[in-house]
C-alpha positions as CSV (number, residue, x, y, z in Angstrom):
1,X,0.0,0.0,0.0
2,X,1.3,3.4,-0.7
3,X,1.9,5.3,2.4
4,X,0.4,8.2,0.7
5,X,-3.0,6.7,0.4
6,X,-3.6,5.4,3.8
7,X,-4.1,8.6,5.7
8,X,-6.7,9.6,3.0
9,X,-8.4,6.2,3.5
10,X,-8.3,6.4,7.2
11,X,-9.3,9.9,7.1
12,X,-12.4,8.8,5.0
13,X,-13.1,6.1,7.4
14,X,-12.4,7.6,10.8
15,X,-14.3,11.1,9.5
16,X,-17.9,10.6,9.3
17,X,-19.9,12.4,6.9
18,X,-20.9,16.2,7.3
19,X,-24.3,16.5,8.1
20,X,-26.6,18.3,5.5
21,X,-28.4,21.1,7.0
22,X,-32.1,19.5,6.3
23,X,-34.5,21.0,4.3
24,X,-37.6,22.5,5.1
25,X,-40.8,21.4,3.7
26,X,-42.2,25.0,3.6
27,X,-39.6,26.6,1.2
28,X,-41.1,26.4,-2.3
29,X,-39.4,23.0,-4.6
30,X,-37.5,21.5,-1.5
31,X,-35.1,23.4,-1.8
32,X,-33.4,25.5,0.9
33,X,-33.0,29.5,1.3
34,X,-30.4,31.1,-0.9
35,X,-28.9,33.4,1.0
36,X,-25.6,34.9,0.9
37,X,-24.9,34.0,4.6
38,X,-25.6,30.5,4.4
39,X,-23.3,30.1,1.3
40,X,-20.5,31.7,3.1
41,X,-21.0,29.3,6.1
42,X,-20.8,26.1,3.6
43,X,-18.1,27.5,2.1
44,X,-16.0,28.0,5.2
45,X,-16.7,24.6,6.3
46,X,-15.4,22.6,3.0
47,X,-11.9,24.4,3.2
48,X,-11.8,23.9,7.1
49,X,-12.1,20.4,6.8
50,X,-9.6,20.1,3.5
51,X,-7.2,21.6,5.6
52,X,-7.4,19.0,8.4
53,X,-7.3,16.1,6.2
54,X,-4.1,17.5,4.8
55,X,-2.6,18.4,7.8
56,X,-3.6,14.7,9.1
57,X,-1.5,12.9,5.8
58,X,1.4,14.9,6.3
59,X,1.5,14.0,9.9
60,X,1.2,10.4,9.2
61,X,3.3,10.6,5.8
62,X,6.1,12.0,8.0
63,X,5.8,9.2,11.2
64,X,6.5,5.9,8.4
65,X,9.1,7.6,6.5
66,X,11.9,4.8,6.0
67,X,14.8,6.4,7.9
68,X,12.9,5.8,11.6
69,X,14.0,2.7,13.1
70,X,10.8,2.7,15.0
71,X,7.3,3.2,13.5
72,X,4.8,5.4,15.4
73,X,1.4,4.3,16.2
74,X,-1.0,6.9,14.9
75,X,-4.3,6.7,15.8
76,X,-6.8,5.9,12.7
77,X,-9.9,7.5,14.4
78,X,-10.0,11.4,14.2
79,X,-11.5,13.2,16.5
80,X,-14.8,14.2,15.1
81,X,-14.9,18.0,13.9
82,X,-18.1,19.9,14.3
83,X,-19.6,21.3,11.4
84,X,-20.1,25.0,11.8
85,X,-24.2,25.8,12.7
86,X,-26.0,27.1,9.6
87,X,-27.3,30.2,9.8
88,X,-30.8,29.5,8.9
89,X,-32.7,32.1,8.1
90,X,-36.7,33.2,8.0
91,X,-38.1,32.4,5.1
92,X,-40.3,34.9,3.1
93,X,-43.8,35.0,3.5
94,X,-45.3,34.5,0.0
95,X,-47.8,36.9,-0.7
96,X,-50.8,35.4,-2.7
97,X,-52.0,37.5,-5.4
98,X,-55.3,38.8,-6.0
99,X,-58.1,36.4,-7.5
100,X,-58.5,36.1,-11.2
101,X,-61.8,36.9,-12.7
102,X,-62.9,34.1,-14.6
103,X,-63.1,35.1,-18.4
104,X,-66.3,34.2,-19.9
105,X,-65.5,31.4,-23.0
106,X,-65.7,32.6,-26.7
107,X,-69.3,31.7,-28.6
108,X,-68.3,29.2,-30.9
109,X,-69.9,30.1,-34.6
110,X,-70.6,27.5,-37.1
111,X,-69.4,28.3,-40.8
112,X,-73.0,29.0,-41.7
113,X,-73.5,31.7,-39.2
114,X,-69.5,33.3,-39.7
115,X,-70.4,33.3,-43.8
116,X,-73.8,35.0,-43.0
117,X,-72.3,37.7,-41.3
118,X,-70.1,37.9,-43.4
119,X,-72.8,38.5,-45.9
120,X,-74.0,40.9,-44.0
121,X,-71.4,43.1,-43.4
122,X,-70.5,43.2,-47.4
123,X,-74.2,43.9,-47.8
124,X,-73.7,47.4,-45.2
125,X,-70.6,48.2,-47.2
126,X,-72.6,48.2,-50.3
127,X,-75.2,50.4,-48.7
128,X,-72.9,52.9,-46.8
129,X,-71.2,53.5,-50.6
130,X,-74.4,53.6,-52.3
131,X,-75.8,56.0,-49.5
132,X,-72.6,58.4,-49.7
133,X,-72.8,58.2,-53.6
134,X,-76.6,59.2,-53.4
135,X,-75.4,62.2,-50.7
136,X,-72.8,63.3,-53.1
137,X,-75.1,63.1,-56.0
138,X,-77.8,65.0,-54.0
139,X,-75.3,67.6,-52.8
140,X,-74.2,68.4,-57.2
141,X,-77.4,68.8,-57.3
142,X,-78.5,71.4,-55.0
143,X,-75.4,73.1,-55.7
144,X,-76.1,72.9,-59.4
145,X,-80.1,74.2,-58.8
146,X,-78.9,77.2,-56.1
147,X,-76.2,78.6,-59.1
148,X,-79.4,78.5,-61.5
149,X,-81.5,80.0,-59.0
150,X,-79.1,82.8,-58.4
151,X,-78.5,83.2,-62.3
152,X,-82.1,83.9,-62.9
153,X,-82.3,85.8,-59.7
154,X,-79.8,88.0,-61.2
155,X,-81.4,88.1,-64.6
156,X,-85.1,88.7,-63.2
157,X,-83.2,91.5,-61.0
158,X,-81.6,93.4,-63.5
159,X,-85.1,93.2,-66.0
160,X,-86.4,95.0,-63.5
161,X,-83.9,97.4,-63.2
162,X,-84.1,97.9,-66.8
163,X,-87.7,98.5,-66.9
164,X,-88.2,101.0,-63.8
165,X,-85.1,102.9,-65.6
166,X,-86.8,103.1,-69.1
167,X,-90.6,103.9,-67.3
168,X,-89.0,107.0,-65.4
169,X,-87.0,107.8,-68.9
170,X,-90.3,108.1,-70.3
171,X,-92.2,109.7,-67.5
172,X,-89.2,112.8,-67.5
173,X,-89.6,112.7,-71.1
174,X,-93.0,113.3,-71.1
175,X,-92.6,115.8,-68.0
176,X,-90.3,117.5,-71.1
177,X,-92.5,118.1,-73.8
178,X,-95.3,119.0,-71.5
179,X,-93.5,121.7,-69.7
180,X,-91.6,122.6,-73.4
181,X,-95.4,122.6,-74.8
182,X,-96.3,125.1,-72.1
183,X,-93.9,127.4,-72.5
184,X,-94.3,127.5,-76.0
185,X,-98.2,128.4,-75.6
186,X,-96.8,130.7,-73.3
187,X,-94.1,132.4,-75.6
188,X,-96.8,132.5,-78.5
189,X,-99.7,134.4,-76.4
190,X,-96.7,136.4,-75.1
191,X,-95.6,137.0,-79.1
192,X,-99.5,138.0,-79.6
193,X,-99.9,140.2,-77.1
194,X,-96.2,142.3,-78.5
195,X,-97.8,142.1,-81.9
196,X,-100.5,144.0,-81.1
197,X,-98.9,146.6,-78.9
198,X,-99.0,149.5,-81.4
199,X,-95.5,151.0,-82.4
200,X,-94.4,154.5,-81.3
201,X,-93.8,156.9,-83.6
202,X,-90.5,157.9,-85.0
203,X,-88.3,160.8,-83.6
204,X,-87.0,163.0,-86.4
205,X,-83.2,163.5,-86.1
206,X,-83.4,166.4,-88.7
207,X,-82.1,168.8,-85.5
208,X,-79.1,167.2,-85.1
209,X,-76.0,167.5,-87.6
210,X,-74.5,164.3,-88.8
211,X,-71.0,165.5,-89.1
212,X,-69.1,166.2,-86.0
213,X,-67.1,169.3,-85.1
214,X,-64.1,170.1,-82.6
215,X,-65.2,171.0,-79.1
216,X,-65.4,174.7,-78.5
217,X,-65.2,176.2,-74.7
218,X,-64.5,173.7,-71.7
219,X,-64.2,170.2,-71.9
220,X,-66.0,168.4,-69.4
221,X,-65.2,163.9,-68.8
222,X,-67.5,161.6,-67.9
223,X,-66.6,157.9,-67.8
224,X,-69.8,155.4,-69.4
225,X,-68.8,151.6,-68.7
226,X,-71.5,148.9,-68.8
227,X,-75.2,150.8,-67.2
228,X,-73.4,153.3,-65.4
229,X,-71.9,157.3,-65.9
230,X,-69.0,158.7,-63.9
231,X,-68.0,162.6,-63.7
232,X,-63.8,162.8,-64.0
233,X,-63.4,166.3,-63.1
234,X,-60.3,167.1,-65.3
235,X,-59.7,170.4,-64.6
236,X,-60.0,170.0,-60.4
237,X,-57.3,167.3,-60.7
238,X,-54.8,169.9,-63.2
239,X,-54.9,172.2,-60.4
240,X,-53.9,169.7,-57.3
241,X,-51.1,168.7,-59.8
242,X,-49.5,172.2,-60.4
243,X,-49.8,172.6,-56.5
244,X,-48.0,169.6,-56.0
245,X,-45.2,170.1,-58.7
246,X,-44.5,173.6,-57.0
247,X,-44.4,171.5,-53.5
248,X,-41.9,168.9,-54.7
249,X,-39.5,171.8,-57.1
250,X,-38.9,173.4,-53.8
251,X,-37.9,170.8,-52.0
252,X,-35.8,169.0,-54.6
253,X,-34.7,172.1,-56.4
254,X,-35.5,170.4,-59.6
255,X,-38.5,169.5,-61.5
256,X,-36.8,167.0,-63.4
257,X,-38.4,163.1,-63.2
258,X,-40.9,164.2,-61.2
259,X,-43.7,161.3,-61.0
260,X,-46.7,161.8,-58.6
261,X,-50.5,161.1,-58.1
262,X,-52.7,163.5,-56.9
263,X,-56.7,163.2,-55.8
264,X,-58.6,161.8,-55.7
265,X,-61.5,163.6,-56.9
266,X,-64.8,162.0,-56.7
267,X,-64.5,158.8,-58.2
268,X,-61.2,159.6,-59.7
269,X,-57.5,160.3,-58.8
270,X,-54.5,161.5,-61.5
271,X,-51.1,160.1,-62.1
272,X,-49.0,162.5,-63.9
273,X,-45.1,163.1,-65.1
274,X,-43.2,166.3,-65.4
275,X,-40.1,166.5,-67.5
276,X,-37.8,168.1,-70.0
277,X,-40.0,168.9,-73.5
278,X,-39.0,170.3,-76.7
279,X,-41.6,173.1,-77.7
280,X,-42.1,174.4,-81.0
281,X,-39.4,176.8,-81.6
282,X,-36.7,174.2,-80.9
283,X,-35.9,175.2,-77.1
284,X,-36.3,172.9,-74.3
285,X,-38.6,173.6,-71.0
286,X,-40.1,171.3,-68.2
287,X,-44.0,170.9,-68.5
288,X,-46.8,168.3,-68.1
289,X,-45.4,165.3,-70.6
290,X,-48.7,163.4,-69.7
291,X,-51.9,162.2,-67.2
292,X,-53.7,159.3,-66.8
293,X,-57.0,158.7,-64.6
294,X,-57.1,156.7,-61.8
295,X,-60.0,154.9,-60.3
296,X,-60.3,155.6,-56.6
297,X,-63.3,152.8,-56.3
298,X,-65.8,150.3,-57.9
299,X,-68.7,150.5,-58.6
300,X,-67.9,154.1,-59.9
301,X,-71.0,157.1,-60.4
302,X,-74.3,156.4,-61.0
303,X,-76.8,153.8,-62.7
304,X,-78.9,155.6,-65.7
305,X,-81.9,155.9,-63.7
306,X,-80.3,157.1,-60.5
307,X,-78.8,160.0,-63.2
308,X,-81.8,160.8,-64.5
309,X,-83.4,161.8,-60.8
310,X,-83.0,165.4,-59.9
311,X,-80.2,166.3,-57.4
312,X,-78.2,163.4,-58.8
313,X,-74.6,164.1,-59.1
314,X,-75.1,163.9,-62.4
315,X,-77.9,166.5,-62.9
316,X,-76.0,168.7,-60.2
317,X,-73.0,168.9,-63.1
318,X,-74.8,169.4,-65.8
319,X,-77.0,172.4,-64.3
320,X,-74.0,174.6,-63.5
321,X,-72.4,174.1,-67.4
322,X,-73.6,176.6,-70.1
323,X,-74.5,174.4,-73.4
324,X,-73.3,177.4,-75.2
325,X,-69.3,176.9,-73.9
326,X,-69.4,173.7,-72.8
327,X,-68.4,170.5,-74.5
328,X,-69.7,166.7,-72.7
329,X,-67.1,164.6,-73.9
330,X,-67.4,160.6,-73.1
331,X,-65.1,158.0,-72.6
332,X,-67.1,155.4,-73.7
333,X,-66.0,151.5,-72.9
334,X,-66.9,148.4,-75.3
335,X,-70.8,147.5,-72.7
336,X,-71.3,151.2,-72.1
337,X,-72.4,152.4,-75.9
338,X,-76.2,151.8,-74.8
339,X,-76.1,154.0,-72.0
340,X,-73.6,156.6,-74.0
341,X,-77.0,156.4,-76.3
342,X,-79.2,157.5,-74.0
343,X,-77.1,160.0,-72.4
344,X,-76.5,161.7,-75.6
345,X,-79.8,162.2,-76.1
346,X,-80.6,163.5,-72.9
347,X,-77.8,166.2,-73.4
348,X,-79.0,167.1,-76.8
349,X,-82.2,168.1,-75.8
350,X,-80.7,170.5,-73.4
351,X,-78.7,171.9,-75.8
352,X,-75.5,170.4,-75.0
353,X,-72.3,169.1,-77.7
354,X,-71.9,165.8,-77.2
355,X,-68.3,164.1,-78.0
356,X,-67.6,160.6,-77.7
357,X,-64.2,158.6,-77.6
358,X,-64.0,154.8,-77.7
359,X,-61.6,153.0,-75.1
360,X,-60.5,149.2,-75.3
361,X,-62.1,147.0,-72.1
362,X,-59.5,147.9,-68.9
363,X,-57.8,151.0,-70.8
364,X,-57.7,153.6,-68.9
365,X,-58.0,157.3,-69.7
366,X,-55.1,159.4,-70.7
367,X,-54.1,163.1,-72.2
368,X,-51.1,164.6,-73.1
369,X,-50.4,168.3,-74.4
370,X,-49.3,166.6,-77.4
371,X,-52.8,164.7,-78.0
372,X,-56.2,165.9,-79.7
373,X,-59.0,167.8,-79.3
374,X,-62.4,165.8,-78.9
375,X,-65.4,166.2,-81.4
376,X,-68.6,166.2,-81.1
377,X,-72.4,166.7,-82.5
C-alpha cells in the first residue's frame, strides 16, 4: 500500500460524513433559502475540513518515512470536527396574489352563421357606398339648382332694373315736352300780345347834324362803362397837380423826373409826369409830358336811372355848365355804348355838344399836351 493513500483512506473512514443542514418542507421545490450568509457558512466549512485532512496525511506521511528505526502508532480515528451551525434564516412569506376573474368562454360560430355575417357586413358596405354616392349626387345637385336659382335671380333683378329705368326715362320725357309745350303756348300768347302793342312813332333827327365838329369852350369827362356814368373832373385834378409840382420843385430844387398822383376827386384820382420837353421853336422847358385817370373805387358814379333823378350828381354837373361853352365829352368802354345812347340824347335836348371817344375794355383814360381835341355833335 502506498503510504500516501492510507491517511486519505483512514481519514475517510475515521471522518464521518458532514451532516446536511435539512431542508424545510415550507420553502417552495425542497429546496433551501439562498442566502448569501448560508453560502459563506458552507463554504467555510469545506476548506476547514480540506485543511485537516491534509494536515492529518502529512503527519502520518512524516511518522512511516523509512529512515525511523521505530514506526509510530497513529491513531486511525479522528477526532470528530463539528460542522459549523448554519445560519438559517426566515423564510419569506409568499404573498398570494389577488383572484382572477374568470373570463367568460368565446361563442363558438358555425361556418353558416360566420359566412352569414359575413354577408352581411358586405351587404352594409354596399349600402354605406351607395348612400354616400346618393349624398354626393344630392349635394351636385343642390349646388347645381342654387347657381341656377341665383342666375335667374340676377337676370329677373336686372329686367327690372331695366324696366323702372326706361318707365322714369319716359315719364321725364313726357314731363319734357309737357313743360316745353307750355312754354311755347306761353311764348306765343306772349308774341301776340307784343304784336298787337302798337309802335311808337318815330323821332326826327333832322335837329341834329350828322358831321361832328371840334369841341369849343370847356371840356367836361364823364366815364360810361357797362349801365353806369361817372363825372372825371379834369380840370379840379390839373390844379392839385400844379400845386403839387410847385411843392416837390422846392424841395428837390429840380423838376426834373418828377412822377406823382394826386386826388382823388370823386371817383377819380390822376397820375402824372413832369419833365424836359421840346416846344415848338426848338428850345427845351419842363412841363406836363402826360396824365392818366385813376379809379379811386368800384362801382364808380351812377346807374342811368339814379342819373336821371334830380339832385343826382349827375344832374348837379350838368346844371351849372352853359351848353353854349361847354363840351360833354365821353369815354365810352366796349358795354357802355347803350347807356352813351341815352345819355347823348338827354344832353341834346338840353342843348349840349356831345363828344364821344371809344376806349378798349380795362384802358384807362389818358391826355397829353401833345394829344387831340375831342369832337362832337
Amino acid at each position: 500500500m502506498n503510504p500516501l493513500e492510507e491517511p486519505s483512506q483512514a481519514i475517510s473512514e475515521t471522518h464521518p460524513p458532514v451532516p446536511h443542514a435539512k431542508f424545510r418542507p415550507d420553502t417552495p421545490n425542497g429546496s433551501r433559502p439562498t442566502s448569501s450568509k448560508g453560502v459563506l457558512g458552507l463554504v467555510l466549512t469545506a476548506l476547514m475540513m480540506a485543511a485537516g485532512s491534509v494536515s492529518l496525511a502529512v503527519f502520518q506521511w512524516v511518522s512511516r518515512s523509512p529512515d525511523r528505526s521505530e514506526p509510530v502508532a497513529v491513531s486511525t480515528q479522528a477526532e470528530p470536527v463539528a460542522a459549523p451551525a448554519t445560519k438559517v434564516e426566515p423564510a419569506p412569506v409568499a404573498v398570494e396574489p389577488p383572484p382572477i376573474e374568470p373570463v367568460a368562454p368565446l361563442p363558438a360560430y358555425s361556418e353558416e352563421e360566420i359566412a352569414a355575417r359575413r354577408q352581411e357586413a358586405e351587404r352594409l358596405e354596399r349600402e354605406a357606398a351607395e348612400n354616400q354616392a346618393k349624398s354626393q349626387a344630392d349635394s351636385s345637385a343642390i349646388t347645381d339648382a342654387v347657381t341656377g336659382w341665383k342666375k335667374m335671380l340676377g337676370t329677373a333683378v336686372s329686367s327690372r332694373i331695366a324696366a323702372e329705368t326706361a318707365a322714369l326715362n319716359r315719364q321725364a320725357a313726357a314731363a319734357t315736352v309737357e313743360s316745353m309745350n307750355r312754354r311755347y303756348k306761353e311764348l306765343t300768347a306772349e308774341t301776340a300780345q307784343v304784336l298787337k302793342t302798337p309802335k311808337p312813332p318815330r323821332e326826327a333827327l333832322s335837329g341834329y347834324s350828322p358831321v361832328a365838329k371840334p369841341a369849343k369852350g370847356q371840356e367836361y369827362h364823364f366815364e360810361v362803362r357797362g349801365d353806369r356814368i361817372a363825372f372825371i373832373d379834369i380840370q379840379q385834378l390839373l390844379e392839385l397837380v400844379k400845386k403839387d409840382v410847385q411843392i416837390r420843385m422846392r424841395l428837390s430844387g429840380s423838376p426834373r423826373g418828377i412822377q406823382s398822383e394826386v386826388g382823388p376827386v370823386g371817383d377819380f384820382g390822376l397820375a402824372y409826369e413832369i419833365g424836359p420837353m421840346n416846344d415848338m421853336l426848338g428850345g427845351t422847358g419842363v412841363g406836363l409830358k402826360g396824365w392818366e385817370v385813376v379809379p379811386a373805387r368800384d362801382p364808380r358814379g351812377e346807374t342811368v336811372e339814379r342819373s336821371a333823378q334830380a339832385l343826382s350828381e349827375f344832374d348837379r354837373t350838368i346844371r351849372r355848365l352853359s351848353p353854349s361853352s361847354a363840351t360833354i365829352t365821353m369815354w365810352v368802354y366796349p358795354d357802355g355804348f347803350g347807356t352813351f345812347r341815352i345819355m347823348r340824347d338827354r344832353l341834346h335836348a338840353l342843348g349840349f355838344m356831345v363828344a364821344a371817344r371809344p376806349l378798349p375794355q380795362d384802358i384807362p383814360v389818358r391826355g397829353s399836351p401833345m394829344g387831340s381835341i375831342s369832337a362832337g355833335q
